[in-house]
Biopython code that builds the backbone (N, CA, C, O; Angstrom):
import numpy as np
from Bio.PDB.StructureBuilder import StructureBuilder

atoms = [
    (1, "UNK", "N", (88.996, 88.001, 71.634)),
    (1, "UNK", "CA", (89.677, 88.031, 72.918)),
    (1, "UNK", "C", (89.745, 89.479, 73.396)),
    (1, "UNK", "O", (90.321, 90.309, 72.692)),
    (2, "UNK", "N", (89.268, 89.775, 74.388)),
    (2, "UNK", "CA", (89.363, 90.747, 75.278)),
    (2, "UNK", "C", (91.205, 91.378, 75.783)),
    (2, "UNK", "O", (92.093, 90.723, 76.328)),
    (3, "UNK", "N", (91.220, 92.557, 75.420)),
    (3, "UNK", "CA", (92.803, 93.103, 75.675)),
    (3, "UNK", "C", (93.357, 92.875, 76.668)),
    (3, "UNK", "O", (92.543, 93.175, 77.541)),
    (4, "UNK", "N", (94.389, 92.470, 77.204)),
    (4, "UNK", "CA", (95.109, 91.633, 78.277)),
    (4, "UNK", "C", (96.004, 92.390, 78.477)),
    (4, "UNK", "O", (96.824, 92.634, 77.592)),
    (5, "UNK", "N", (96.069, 92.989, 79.784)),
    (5, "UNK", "CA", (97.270, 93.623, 80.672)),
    (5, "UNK", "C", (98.337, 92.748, 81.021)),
    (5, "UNK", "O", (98.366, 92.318, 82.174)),
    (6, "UNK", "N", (99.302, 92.385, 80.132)),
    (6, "UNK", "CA", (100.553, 91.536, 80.818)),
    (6, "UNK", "C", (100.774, 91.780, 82.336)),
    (6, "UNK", "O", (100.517, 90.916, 83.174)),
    (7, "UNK", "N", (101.199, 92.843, 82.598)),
    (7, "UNK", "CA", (101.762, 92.946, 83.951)),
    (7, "UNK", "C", (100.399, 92.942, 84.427)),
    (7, "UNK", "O", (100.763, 92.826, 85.597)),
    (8, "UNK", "N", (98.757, 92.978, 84.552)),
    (8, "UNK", "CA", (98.059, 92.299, 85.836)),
    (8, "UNK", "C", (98.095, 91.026, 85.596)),
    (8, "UNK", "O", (97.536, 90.479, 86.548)),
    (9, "UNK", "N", (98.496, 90.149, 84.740)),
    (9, "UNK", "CA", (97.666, 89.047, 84.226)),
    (9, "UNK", "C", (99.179, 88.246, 85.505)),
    (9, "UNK", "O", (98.949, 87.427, 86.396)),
    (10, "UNK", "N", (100.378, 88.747, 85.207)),
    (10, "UNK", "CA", (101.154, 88.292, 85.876)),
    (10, "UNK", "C", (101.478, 88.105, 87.259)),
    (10, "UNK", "O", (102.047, 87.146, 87.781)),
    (11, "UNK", "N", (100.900, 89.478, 87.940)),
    (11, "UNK", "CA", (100.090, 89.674, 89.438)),
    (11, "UNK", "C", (99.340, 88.659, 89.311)),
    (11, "UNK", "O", (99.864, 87.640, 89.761)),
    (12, "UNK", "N", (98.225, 88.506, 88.840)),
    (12, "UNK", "CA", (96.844, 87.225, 88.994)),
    (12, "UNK", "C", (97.614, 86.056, 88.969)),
    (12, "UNK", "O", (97.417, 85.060, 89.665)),
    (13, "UNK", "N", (98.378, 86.195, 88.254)),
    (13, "UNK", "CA", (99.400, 84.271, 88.247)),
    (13, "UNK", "C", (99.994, 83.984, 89.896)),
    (13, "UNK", "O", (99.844, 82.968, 90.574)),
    (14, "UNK", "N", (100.650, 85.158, 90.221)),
    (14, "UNK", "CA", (101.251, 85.243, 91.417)),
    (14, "UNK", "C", (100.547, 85.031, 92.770)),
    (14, "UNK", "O", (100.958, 84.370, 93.724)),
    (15, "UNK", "N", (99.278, 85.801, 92.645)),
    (15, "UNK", "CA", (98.568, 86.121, 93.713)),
    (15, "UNK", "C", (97.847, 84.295, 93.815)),
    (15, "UNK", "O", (97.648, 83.676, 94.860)),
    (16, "UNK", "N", (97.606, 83.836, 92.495)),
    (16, "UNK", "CA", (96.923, 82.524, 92.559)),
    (16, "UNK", "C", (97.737, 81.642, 93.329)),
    (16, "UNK", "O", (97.280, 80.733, 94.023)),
    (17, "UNK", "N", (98.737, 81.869, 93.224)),
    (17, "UNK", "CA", (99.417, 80.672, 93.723)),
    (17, "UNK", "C", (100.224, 81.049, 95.262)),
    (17, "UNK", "O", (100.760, 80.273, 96.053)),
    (18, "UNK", "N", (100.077, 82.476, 95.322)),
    (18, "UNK", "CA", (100.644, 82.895, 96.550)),
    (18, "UNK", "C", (102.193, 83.091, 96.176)),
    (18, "UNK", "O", (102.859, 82.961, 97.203)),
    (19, "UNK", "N", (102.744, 83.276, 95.401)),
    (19, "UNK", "CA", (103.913, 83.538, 95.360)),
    (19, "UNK", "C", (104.117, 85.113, 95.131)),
    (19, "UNK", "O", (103.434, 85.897, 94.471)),
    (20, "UNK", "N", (105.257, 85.317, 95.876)),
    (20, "UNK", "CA", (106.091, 86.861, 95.901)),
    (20, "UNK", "C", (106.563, 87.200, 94.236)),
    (20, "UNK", "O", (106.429, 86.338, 93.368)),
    (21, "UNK", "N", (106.903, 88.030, 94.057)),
    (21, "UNK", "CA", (107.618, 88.771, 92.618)),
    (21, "UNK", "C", (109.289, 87.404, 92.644)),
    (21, "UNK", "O", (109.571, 86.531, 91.824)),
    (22, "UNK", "N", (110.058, 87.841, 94.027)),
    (22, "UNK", "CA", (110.834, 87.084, 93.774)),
    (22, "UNK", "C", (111.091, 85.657, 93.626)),
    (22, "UNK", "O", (112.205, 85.137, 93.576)),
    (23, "UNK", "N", (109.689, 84.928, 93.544)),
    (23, "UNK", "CA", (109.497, 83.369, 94.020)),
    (23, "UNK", "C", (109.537, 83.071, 92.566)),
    (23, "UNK", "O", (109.972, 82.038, 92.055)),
    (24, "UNK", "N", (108.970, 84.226, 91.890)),
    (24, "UNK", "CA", (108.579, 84.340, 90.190)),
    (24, "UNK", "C", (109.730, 84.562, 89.911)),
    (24, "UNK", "O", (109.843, 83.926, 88.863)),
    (25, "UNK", "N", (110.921, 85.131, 90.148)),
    (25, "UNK", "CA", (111.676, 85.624, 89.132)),
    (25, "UNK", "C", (112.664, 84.185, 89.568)),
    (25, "UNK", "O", (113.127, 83.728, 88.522)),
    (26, "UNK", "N", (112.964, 83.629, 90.388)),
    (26, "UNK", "CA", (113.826, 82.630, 90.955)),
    (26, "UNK", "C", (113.057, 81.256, 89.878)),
    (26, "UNK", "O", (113.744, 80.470, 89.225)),
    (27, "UNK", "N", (111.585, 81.242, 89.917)),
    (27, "UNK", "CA", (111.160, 80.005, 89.091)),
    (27, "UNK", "C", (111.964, 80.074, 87.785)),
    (27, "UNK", "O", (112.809, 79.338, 87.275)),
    (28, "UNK", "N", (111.243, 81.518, 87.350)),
    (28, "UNK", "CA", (111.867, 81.521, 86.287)),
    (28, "UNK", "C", (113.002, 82.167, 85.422)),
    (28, "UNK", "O", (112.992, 82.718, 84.321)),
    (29, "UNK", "N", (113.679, 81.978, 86.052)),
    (29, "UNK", "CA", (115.086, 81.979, 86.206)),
    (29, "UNK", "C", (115.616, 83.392, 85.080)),
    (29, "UNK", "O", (116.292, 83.459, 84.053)),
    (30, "UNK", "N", (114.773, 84.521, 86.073)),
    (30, "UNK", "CA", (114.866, 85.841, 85.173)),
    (30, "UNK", "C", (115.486, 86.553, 86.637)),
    (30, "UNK", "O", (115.217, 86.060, 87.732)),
    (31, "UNK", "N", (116.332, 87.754, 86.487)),
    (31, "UNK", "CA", (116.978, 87.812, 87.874)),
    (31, "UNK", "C", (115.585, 88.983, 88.304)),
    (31, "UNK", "O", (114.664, 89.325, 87.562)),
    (32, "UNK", "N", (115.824, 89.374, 89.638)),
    (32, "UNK", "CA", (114.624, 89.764, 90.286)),
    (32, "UNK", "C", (114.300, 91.247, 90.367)),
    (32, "UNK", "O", (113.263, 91.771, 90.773)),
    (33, "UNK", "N", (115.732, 91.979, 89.758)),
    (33, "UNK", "CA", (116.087, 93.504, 89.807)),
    (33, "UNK", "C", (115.087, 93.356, 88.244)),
    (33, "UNK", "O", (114.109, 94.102, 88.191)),
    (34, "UNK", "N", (115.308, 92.544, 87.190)),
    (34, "UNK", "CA", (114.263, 92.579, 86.040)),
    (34, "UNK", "C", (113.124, 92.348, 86.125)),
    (34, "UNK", "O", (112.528, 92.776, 85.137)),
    (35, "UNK", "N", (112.508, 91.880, 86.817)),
    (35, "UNK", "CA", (111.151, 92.024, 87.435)),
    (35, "UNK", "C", (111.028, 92.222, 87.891)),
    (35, "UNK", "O", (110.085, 91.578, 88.349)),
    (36, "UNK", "N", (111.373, 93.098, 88.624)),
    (36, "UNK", "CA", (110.862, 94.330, 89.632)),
    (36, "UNK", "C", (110.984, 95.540, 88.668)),
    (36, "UNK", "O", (110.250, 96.525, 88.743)),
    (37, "UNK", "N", (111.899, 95.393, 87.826)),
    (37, "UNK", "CA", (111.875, 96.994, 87.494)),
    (37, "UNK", "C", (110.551, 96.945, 86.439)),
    (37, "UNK", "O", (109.862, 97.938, 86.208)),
    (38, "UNK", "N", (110.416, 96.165, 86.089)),
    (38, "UNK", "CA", (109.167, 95.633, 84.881)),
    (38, "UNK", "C", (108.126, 96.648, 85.214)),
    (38, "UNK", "O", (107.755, 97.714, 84.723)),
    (39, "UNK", "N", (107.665, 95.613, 86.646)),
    (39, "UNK", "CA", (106.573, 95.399, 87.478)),
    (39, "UNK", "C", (106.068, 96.885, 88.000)),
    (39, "UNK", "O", (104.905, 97.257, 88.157)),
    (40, "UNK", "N", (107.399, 97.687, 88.241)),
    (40, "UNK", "CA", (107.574, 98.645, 89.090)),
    (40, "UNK", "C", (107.237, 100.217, 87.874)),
    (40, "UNK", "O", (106.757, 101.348, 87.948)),
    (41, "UNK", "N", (107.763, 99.455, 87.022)),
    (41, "UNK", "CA", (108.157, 101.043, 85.788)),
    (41, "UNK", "C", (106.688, 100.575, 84.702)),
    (41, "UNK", "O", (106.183, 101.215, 83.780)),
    (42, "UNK", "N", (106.415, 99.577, 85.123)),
    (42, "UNK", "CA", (105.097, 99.339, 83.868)),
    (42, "UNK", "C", (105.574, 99.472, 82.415)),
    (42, "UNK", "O", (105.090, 100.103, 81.475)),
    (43, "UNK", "N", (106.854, 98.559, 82.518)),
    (43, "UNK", "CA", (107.261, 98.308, 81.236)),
    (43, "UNK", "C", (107.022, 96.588, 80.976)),
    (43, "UNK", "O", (107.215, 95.646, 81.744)),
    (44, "UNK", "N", (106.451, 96.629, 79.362)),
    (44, "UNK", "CA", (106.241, 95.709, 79.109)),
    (44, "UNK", "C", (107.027, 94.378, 78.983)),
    (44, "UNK", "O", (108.205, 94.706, 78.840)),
    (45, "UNK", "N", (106.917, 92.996, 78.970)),
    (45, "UNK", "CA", (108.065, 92.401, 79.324)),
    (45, "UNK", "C", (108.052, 92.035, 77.636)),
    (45, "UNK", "O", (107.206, 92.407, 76.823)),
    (46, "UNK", "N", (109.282, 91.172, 77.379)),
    (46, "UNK", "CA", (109.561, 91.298, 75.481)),
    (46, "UNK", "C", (109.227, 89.811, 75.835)),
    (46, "UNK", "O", (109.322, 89.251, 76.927)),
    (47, "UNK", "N", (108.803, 89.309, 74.609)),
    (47, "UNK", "CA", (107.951, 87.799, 74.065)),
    (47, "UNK", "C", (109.237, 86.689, 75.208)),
    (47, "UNK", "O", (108.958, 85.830, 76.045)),
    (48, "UNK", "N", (110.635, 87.218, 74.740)),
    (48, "UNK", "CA", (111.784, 85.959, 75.339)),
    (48, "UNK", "C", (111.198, 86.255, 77.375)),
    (48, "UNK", "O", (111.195, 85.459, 78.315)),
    (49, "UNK", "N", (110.888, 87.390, 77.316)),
    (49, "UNK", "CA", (111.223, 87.032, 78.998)),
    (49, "UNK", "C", (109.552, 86.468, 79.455)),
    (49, "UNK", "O", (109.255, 85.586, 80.260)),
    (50, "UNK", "N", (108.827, 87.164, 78.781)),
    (50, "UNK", "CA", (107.439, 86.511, 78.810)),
    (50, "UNK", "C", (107.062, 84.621, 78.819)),
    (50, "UNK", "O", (106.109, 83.990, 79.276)),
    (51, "UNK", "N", (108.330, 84.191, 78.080)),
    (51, "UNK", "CA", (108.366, 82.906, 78.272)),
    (51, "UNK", "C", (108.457, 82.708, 79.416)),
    (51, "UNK", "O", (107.713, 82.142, 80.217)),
    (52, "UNK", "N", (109.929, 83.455, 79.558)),
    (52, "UNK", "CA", (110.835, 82.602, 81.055)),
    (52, "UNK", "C", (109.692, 83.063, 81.878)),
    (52, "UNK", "O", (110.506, 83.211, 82.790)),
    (53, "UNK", "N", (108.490, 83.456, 82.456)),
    (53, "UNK", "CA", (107.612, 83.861, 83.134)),
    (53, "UNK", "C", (106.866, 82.754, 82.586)),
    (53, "UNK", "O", (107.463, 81.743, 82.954)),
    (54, "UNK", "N", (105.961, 82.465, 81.961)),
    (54, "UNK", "CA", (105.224, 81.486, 81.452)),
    (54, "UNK", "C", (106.003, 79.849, 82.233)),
    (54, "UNK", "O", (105.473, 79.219, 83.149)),
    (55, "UNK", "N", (107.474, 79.444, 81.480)),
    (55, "UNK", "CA", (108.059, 78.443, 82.052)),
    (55, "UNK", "C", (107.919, 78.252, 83.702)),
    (55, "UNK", "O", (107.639, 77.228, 84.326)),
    (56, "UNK", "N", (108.206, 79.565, 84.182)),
    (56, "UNK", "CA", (108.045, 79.283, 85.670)),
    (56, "UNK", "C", (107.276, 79.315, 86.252)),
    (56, "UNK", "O", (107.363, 78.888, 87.403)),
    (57, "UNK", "N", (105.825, 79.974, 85.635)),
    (57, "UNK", "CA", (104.401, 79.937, 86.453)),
    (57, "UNK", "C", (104.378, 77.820, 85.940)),
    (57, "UNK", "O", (103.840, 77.000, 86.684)),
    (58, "UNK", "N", (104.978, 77.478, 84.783)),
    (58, "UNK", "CA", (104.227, 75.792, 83.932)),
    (58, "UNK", "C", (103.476, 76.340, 83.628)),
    (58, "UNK", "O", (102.470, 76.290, 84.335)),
    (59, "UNK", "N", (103.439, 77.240, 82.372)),
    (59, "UNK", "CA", (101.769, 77.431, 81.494)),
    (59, "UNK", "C", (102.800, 77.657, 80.193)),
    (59, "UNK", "O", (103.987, 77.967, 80.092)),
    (60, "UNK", "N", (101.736, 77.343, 79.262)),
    (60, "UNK", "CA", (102.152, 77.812, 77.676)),
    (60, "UNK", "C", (101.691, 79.864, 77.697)),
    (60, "UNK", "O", (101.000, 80.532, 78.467)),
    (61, "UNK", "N", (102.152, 80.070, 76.984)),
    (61, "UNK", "CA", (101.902, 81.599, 76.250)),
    (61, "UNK", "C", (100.185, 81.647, 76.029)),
    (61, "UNK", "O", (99.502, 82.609, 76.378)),
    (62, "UNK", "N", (99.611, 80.339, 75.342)),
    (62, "UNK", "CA", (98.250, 80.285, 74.787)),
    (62, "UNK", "C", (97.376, 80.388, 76.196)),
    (62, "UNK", "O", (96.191, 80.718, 76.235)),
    (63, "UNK", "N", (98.071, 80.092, 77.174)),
    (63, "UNK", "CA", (96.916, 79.669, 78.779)),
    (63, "UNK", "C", (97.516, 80.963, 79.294)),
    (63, "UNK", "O", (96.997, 81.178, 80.389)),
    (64, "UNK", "N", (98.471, 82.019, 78.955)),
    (64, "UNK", "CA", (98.436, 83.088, 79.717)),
    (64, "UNK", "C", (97.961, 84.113, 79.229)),
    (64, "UNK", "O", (97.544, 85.040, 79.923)),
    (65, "UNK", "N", (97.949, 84.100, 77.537)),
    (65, "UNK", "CA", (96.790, 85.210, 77.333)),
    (65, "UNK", "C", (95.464, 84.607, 77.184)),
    (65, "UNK", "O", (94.506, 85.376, 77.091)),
    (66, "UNK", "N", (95.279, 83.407, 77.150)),
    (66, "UNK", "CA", (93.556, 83.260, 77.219)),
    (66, "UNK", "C", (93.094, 82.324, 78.616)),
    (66, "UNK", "O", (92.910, 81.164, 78.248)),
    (67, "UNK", "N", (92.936, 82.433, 79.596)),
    (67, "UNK", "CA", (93.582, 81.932, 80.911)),
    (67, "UNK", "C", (92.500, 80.946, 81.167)),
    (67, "UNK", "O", (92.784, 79.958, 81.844)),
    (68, "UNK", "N", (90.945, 81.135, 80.575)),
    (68, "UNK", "CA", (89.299, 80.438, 80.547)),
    (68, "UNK", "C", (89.977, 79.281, 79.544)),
    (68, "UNK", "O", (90.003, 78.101, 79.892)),
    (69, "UNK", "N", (90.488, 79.707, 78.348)),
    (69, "UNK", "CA", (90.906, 78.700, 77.188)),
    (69, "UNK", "C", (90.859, 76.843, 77.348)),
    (69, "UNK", "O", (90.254, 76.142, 76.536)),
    (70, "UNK", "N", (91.297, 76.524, 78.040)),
    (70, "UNK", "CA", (91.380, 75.286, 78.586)),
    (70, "UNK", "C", (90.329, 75.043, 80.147)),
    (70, "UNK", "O", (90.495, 73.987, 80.758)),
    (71, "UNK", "N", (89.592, 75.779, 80.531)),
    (71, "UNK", "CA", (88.784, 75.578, 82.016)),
    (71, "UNK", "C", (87.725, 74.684, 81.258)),
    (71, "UNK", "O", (87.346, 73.535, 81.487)),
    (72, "UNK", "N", (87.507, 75.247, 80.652)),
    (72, "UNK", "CA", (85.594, 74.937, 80.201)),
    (72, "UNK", "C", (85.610, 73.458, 79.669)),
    (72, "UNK", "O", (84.531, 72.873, 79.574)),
    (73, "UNK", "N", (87.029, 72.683, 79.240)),
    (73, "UNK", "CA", (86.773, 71.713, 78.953)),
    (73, "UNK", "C", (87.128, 70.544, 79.838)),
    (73, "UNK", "O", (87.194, 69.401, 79.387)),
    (74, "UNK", "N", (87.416, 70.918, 81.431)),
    (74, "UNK", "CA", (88.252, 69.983, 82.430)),
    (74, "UNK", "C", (86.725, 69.482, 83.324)),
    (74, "UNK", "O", (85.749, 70.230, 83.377)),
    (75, "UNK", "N", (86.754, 68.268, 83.900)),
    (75, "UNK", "CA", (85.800, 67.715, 84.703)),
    (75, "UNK", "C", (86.107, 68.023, 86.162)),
    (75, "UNK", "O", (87.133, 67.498, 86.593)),
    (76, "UNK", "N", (85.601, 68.565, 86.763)),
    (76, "UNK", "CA", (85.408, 69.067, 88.350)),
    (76, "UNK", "C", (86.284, 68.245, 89.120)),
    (76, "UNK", "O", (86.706, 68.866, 90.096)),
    (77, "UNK", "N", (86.765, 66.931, 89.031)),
    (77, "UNK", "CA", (88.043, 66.422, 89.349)),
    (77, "UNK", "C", (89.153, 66.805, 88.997)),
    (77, "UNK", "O", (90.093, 67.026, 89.760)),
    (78, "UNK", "N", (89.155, 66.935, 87.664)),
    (78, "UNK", "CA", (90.504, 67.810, 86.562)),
    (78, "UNK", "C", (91.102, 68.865, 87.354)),
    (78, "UNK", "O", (92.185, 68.939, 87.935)),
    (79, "UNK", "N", (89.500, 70.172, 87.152)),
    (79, "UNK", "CA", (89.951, 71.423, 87.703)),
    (79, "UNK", "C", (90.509, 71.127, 88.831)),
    (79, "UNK", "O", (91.442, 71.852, 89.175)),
    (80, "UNK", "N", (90.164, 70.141, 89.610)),
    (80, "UNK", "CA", (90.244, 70.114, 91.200)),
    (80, "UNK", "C", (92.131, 69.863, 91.465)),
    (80, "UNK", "O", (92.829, 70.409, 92.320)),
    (81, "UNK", "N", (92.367, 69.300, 90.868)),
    (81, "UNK", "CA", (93.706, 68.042, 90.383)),
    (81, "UNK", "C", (94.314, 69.437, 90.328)),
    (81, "UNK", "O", (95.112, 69.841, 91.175)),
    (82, "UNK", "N", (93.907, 70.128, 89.318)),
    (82, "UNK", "CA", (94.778, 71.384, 88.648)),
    (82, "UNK", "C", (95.026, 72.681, 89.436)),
    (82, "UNK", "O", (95.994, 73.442, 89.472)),
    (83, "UNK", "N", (93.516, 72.683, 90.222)),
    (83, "UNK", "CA", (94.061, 73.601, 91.477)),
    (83, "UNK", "C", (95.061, 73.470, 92.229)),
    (83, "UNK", "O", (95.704, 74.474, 92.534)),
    (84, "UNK", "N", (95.424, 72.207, 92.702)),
    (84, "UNK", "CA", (96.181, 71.861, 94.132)),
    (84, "UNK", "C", (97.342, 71.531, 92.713)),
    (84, "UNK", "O", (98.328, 72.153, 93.108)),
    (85, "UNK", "N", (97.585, 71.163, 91.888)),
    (85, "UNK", "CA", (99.147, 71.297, 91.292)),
    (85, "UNK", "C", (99.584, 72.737, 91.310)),
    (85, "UNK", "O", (100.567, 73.149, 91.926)),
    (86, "UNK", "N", (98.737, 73.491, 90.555)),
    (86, "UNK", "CA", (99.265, 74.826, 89.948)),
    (86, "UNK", "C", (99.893, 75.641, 91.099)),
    (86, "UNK", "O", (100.850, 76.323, 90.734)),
    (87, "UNK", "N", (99.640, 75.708, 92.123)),
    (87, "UNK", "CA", (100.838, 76.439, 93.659)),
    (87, "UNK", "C", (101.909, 75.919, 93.751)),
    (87, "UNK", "O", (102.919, 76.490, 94.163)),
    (88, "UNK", "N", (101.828, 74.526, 93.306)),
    (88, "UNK", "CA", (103.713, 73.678, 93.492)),
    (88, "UNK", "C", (104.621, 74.334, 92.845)),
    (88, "UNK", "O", (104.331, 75.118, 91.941)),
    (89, "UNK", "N", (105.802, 74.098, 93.222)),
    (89, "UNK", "CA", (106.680, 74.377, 93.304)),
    (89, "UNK", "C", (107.648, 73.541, 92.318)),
    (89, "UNK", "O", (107.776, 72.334, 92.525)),
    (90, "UNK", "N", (108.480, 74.295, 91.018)),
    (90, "UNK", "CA", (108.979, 73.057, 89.832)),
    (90, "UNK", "C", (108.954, 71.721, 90.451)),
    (90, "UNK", "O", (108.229, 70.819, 90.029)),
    (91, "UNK", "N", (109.905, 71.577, 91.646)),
    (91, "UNK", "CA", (110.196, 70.193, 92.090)),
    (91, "UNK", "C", (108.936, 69.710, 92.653)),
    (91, "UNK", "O", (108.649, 68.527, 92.475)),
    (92, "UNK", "N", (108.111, 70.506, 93.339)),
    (92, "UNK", "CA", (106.927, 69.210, 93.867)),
    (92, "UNK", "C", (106.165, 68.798, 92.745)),
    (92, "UNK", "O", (105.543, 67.739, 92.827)),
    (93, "UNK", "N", (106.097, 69.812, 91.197)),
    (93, "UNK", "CA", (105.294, 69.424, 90.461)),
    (93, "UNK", "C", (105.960, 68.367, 89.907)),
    (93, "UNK", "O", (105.204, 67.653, 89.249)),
    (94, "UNK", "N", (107.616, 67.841, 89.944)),
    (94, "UNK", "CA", (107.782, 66.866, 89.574)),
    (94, "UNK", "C", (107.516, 65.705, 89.644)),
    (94, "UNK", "O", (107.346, 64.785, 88.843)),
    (95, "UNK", "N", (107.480, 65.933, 91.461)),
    (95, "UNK", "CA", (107.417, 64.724, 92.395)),
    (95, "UNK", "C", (105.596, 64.613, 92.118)),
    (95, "UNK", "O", (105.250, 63.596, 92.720)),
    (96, "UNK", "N", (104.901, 64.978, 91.745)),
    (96, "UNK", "CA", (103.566, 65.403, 92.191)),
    (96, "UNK", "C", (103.318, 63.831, 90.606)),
    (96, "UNK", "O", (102.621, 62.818, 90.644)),
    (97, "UNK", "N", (104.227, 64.352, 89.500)),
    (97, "UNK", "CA", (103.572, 63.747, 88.266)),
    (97, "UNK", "C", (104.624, 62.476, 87.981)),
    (97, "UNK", "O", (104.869, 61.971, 86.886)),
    (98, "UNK", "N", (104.975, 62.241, 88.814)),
    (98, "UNK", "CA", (106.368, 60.814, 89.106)),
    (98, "UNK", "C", (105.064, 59.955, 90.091)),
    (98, "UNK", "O", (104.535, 58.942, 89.635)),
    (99, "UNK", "N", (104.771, 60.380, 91.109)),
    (99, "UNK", "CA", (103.495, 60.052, 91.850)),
    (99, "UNK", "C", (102.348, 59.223, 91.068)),
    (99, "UNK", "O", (102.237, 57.999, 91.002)),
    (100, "UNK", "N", (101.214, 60.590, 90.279)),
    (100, "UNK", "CA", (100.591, 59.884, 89.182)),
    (100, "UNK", "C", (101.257, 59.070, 87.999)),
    (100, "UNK", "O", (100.451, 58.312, 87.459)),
    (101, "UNK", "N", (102.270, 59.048, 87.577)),
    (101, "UNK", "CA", (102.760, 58.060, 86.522)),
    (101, "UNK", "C", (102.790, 56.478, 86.998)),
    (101, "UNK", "O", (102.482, 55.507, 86.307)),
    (102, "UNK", "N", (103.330, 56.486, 88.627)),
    (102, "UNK", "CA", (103.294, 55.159, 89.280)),
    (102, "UNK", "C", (102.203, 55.002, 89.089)),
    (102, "UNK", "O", (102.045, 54.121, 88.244)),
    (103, "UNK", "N", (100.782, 55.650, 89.651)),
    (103, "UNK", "CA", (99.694, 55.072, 89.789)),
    (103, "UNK", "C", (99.430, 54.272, 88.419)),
    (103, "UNK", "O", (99.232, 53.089, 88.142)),
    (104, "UNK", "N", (99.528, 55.571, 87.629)),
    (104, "UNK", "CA", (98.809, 54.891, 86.509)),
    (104, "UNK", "C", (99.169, 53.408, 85.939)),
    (104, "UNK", "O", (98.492, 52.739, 85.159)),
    (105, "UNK", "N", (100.397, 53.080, 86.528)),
    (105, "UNK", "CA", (101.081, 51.950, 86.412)),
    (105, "UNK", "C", (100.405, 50.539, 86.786)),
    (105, "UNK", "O", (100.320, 49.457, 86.205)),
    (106, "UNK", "N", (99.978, 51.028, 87.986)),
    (106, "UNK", "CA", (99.132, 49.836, 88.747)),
    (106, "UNK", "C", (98.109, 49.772, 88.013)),
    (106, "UNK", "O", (98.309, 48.587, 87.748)),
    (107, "UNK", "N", (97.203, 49.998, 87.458)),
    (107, "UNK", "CA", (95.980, 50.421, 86.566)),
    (107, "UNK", "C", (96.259, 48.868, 85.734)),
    (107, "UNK", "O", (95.539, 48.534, 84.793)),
]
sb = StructureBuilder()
sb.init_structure("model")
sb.init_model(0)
sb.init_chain("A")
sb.init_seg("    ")
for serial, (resi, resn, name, xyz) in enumerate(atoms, 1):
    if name == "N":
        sb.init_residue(resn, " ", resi, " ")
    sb.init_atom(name, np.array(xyz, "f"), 0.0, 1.0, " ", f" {name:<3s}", serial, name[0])
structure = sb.get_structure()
């Protein structure tokens, strides 16, 4: 694995989905003066807040330092599915997988 800049990797999470620093720190429920000063002073974030960042982008730790890790094995519908979830928002991703659970119901 190639060396991984936490703080760009966390920009790239942000920028993917279009969210601000504070959209990130509100997901994940880290207050916003701590990520900013992070972001701002290029201090590294510690494994506990790295979660609460992980929790609020919805990714594990394993999909934020290896971010390809899981692409190569999704079908062009998958990725597709996974694009248009990954910008939602906790609650639409709720509503988003309450949605597919009905379907799958009818099946």
């Amino acid at each position: 694995m190639n060396e991984l800049d936490p703080l760009k990797r966390i920009q790239e999470l942000c920028d993917e989905r279009g969210w601000s620093y504070y959209q990130l720190a509100k997901a994940s429920r880290i207050t916003y003066s701590t990520l900013n000063t992070m972001i701002n002073k290029q201090n590294m974030p510690s494994l506990s807040t790295l979660q609460k960042l992980c929790d609020g982008f919805g990714i594990s730790l394993s999909d934020f330092f290896e971010p390809d890790r899981s692409a190569s094995v999704l079908t062009e519908e998958q990725a597709q599915c996974l694009a248009l979830f990954t910008p939602l928002s906790k609650t639409d991703r709720q509503l988003a997988l309450a949605y597919l659970k009905g379907l799958a119901r009818q099946l």
